[in-house]
C-alpha positions as a Python dict, from the first residue, in 0.01 Angstrom:
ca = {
    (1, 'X'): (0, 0, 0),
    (2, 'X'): (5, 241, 284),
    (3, 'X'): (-252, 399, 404),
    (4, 'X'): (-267, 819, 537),
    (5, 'X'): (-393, 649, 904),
    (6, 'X'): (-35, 481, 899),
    (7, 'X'): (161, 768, 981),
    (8, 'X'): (-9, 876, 1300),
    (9, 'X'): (142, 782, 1627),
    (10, 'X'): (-91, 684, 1924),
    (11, 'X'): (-35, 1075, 2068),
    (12, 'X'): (-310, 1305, 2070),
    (13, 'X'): (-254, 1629, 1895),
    (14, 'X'): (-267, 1908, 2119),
    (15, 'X'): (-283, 2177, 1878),
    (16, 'X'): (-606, 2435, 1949),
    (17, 'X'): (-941, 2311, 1802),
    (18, 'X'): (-972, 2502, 1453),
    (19, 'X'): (-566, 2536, 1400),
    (20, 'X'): (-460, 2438, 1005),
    (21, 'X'): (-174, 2259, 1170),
    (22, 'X'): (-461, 1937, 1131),
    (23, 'X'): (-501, 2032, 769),
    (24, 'X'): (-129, 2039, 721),
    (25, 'X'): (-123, 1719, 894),
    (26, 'X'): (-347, 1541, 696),
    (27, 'X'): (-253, 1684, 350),
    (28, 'X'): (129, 1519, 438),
    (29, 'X'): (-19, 1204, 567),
    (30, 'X'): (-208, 1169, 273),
    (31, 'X'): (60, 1272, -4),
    (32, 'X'): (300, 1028, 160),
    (33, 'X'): (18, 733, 140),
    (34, 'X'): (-85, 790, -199),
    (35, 'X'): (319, 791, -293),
    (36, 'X'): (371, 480, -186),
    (37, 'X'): (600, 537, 102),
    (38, 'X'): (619, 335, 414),
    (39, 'X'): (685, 510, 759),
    (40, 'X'): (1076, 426, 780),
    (41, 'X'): (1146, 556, 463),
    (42, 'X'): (1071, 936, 529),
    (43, 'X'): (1331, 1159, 771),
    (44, 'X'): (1108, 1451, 903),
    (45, 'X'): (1310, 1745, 1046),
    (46, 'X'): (1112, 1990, 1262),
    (47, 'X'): (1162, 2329, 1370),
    (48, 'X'): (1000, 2481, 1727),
    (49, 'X'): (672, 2659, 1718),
    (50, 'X'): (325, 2508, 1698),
    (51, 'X'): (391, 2271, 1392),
    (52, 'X'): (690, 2129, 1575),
    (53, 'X'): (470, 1954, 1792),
    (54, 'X'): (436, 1691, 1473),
    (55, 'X'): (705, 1506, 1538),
    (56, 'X'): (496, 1366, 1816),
    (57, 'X'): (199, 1276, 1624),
    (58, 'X'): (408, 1159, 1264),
    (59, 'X'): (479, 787, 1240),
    (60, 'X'): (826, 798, 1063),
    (61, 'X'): (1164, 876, 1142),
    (62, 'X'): (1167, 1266, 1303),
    (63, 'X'): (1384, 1487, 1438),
    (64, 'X'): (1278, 1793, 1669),
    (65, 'X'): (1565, 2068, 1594),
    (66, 'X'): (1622, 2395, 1734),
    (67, 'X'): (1455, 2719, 1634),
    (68, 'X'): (1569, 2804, 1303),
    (69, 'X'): (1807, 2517, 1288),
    (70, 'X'): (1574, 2277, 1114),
    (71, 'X'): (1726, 2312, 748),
    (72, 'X'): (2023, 2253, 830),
    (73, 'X'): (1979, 1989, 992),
    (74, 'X'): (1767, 1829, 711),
    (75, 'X'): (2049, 1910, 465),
    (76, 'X'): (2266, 1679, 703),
    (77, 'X'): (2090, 1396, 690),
    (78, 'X'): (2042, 1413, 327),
    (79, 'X'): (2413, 1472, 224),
    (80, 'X'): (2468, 1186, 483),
    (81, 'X'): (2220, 982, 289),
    (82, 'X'): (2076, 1107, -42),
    (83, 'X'): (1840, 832, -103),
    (84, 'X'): (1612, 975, 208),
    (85, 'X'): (1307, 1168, 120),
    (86, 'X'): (1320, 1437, 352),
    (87, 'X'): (1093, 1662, 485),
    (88, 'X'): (1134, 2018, 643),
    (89, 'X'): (844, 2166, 871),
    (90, 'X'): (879, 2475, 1032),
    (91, 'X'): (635, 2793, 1103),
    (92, 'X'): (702, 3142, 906),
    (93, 'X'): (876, 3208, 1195),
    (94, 'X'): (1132, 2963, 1222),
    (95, 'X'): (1198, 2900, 855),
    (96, 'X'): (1197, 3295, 785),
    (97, 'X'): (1330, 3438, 1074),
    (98, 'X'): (1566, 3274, 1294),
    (99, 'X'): (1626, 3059, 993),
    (100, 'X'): (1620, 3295, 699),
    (101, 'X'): (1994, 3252, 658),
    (102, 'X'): (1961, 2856, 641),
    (103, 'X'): (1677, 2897, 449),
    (104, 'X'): (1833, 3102, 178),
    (105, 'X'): (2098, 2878, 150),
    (106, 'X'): (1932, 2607, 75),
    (107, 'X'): (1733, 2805, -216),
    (108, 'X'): (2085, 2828, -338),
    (109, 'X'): (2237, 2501, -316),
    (110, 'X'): (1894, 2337, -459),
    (111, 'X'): (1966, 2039, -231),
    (112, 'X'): (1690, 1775, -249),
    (113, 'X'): (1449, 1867, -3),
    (114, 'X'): (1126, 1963, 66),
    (115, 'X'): (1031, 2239, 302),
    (116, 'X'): (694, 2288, 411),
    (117, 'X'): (613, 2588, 624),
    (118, 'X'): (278, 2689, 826),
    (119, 'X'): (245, 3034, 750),
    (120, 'X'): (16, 3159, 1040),
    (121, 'X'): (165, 3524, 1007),
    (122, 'X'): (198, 3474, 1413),
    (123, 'X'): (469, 3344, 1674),
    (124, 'X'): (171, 3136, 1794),
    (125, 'X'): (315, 2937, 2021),
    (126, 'X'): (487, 3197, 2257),
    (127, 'X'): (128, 3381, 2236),
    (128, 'X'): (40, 3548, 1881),
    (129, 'X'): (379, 3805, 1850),
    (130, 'X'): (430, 3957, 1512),
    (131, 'X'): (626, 3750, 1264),
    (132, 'X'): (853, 3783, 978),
    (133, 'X'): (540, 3792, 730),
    (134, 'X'): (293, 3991, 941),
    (135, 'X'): (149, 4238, 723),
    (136, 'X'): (249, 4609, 839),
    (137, 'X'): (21, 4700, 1116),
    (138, 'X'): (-24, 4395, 1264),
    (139, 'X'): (-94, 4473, 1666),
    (140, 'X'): (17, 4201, 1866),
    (141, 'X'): (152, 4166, 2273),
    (142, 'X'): (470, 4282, 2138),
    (143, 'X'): (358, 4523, 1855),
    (144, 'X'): (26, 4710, 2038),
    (145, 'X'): (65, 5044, 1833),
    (146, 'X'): (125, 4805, 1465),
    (147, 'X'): (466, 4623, 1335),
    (148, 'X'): (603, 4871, 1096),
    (149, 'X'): (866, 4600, 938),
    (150, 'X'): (812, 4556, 612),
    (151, 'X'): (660, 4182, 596),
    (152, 'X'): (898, 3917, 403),
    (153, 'X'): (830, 3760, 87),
    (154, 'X'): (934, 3410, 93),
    (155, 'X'): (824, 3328, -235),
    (156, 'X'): (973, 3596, -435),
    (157, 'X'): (1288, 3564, -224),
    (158, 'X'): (1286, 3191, -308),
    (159, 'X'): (1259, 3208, -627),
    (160, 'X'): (1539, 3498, -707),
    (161, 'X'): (1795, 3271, -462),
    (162, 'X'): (1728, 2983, -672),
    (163, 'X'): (1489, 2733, -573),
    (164, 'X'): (1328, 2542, -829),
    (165, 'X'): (1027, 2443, -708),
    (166, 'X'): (796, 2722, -542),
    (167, 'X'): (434, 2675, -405),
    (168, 'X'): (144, 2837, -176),
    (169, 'X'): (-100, 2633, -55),
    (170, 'X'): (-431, 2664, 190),
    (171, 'X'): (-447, 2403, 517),
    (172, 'X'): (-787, 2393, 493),
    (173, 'X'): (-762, 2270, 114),
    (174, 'X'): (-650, 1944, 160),
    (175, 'X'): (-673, 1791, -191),
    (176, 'X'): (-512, 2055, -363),
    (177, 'X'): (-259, 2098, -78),
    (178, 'X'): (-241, 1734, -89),
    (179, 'X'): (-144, 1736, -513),
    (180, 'X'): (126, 2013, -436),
    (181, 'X'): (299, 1825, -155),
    (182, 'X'): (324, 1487, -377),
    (183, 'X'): (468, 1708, -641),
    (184, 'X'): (729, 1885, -434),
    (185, 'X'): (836, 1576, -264),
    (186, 'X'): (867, 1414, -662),
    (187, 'X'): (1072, 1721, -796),
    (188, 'X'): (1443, 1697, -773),
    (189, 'X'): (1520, 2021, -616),
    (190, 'X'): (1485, 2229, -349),
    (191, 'X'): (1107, 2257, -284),
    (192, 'X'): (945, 2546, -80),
    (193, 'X'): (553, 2464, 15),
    (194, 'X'): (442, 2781, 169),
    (195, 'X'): (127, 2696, 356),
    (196, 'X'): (-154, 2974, 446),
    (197, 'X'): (-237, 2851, 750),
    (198, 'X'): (-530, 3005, 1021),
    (199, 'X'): (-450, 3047, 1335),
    (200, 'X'): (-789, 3125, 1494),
    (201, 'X'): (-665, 3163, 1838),
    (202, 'X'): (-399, 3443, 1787),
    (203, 'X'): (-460, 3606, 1423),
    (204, 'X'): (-785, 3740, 1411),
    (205, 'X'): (-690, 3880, 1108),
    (206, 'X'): (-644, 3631, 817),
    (207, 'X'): (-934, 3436, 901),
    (208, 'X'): (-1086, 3153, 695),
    (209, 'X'): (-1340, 3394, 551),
    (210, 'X'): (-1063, 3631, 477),
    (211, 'X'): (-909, 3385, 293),
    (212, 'X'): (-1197, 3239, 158),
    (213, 'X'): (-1282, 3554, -24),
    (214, 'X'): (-919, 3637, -135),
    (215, 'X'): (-770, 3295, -318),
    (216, 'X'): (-790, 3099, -611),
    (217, 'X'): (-635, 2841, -797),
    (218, 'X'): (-318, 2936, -1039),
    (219, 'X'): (-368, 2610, -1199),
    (220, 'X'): (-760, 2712, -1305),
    (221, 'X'): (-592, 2902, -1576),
    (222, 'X'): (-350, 2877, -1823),
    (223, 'X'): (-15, 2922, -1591),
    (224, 'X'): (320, 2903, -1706),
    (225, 'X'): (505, 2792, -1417),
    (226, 'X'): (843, 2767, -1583),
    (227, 'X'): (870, 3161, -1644),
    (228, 'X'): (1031, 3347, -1358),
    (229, 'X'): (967, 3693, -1421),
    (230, 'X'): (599, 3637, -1449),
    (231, 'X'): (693, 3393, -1137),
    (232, 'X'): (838, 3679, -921),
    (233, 'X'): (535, 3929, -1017),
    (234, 'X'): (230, 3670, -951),
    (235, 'X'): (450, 3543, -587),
    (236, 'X'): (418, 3948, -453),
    (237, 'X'): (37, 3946, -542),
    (238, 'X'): (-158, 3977, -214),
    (239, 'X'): (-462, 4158, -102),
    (240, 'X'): (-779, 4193, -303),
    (241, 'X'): (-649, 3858, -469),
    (242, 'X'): (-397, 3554, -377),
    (243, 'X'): (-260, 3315, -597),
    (244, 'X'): (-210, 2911, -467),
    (245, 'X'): (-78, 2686, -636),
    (246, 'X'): (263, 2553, -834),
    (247, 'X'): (363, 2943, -903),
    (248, 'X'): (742, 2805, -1015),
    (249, 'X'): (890, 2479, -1151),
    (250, 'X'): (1202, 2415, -1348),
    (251, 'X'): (1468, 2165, -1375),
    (252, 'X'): (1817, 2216, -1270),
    (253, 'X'): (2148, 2043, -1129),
    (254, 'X'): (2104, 2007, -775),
    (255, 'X'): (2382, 2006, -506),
    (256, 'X'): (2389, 1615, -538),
    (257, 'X'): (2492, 1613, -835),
    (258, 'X'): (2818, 1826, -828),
    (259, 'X'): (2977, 1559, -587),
    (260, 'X'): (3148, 1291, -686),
    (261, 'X'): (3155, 1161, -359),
    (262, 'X'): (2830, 1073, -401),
    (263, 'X'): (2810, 949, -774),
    (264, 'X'): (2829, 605, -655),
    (265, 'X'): (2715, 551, -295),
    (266, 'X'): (2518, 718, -34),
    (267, 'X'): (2830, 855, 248),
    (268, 'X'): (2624, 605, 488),
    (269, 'X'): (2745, 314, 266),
    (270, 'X'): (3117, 426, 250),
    (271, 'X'): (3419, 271, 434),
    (272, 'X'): (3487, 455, 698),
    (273, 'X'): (3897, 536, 671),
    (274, 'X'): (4056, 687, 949),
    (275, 'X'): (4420, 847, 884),
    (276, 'X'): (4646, 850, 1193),
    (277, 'X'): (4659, 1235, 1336),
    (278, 'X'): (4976, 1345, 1382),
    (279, 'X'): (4919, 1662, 1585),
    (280, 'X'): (5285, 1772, 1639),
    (281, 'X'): (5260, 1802, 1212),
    (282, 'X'): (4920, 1979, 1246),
    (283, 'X'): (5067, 2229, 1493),
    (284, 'X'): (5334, 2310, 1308),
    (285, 'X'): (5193, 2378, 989),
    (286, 'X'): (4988, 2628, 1191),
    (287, 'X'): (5285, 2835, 1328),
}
């Protein structure tokens, strides 16, 4: 059996002292241990920002993409080879901004893999900007008189475009965030883990108090995660009260399963066949 302390590389971190990147780091570490997996059997895909410094401090097979270009990416490797367990990080930034497109499209497709995003509400690592879910009002280096863009809802917009598996979760909760990363790396699906995240070096704002004060546990109560209208009202809740937890869970086809490419080998274990290229042919089927 693995253990969490298997999937740390000898790098230091260099995140800021404080930052729920550690949390984040942890709760992954331990979810993969307690799975069962070994380091070469997970493909982690990382965006730029703060958490994309993980791919230097996670033992396992990573890739460092571009900004916003992490899903895709992801989505390669698991059409490429569908028996990978892949993982997705990226900030609220990367996966909702510069990657909203991606990110929408893979809420669509409900391809098999699991994205989990640090939701600081900040471009942290370029020095605390506004970000795609910065509340309105948020004053920043590049918004000193307040943002007035509306902030994005990820999980409402997730859950409308099709994902089937739809979670918020609090870095500095590590069990629970722990429970809801084993179970969104187990569902067959597209898998959103939206992670509240502190970032007490740039968002003086949503502090851990703040938070503290503000969240509780969907899964305290009776919670029907299977209903998505009730889904889609409890995902815009957020002020007074915030709701963690599984908020959305259902079982459908995913993109997998409508190839038949793929019904009886990963692409990786395919013969290669190369057709000769005739490009006078090509050409003239063009004209």
């Amino acid at each position: 059996m693995s253990k969490a302390k298997d999937f740390i590389t000898k790098i230091d971190p260099t995140w800021c002292p404080g930052c729920g990147n550690f949390g984040i780091w942890l709760g992954v570490r331990q979810a993969a241990a307690e799975l069962g997996f070994q380091p070469h059997q997970l493909a982690l895909f990382f965006d730029i920002g703060c958490n994309g410094n993980g791919a230097n401090y996670f033992n396992a097979y990573n890739f460092h993409g571009l900004h916003g270009r992490a899903v895709p990416a992801a989505i390669g490797a698991k059409l490429a080879n569908h028996k990978l367990t892949v993982l997705v990080f990226a900030g609220d930034g990367g996966a909702y901004g510069e990657g909203g497109n991606h990110f929408i499209a893979a809420c669509r497709s409900n391809i098999d893999i699991t994205l989990i995003v640090h939701d600081n509400k900040r471009y942290s690592l370029t020095t605390g900007q506004a970000s795609p879910t910065s509340s309105v009002g948020t004053k920043s280096k590049a918004t000193p008189d307040g943002s007035f863009e509306v902030d994005f809802q990820p999980l409402q917009t997730a859950i409308a475009n099709g994902a089937t598996f739809v979670a918020r979760a609090y870095a500095d909760d590590t069990v629970n965030l722990t429970k809801i990363i084993k179970t969104a790396i187990n569902h067959r699906g597209f898998s959103l883990v939206d992670v509240l995240q502190p970032c007490p070096t740039f968002n003086r704002d949503n502090t851990r108090d703040w938070y503290k004060s503000r969240l509780y546990n969907l899964q305290d109560q009776k919670w029907d995660a299977t209903n998505k209208n009730q889904a889609l009202v409890k995902a815009g809740e957020w002020g007074e009260k915030i709701p963690v937890g599984i908020l959305y869970q259902v079982t459908k086809s995913t993109y997998k399963s409508h190839l038949p490419q793929l019904k009886n080998q990963s692409l990786v274990e395919q013969e290669l066949k190369i057709s000769p290229v005739i490009f006078e042919k090509l050409l003239a089927e063009l004209k």
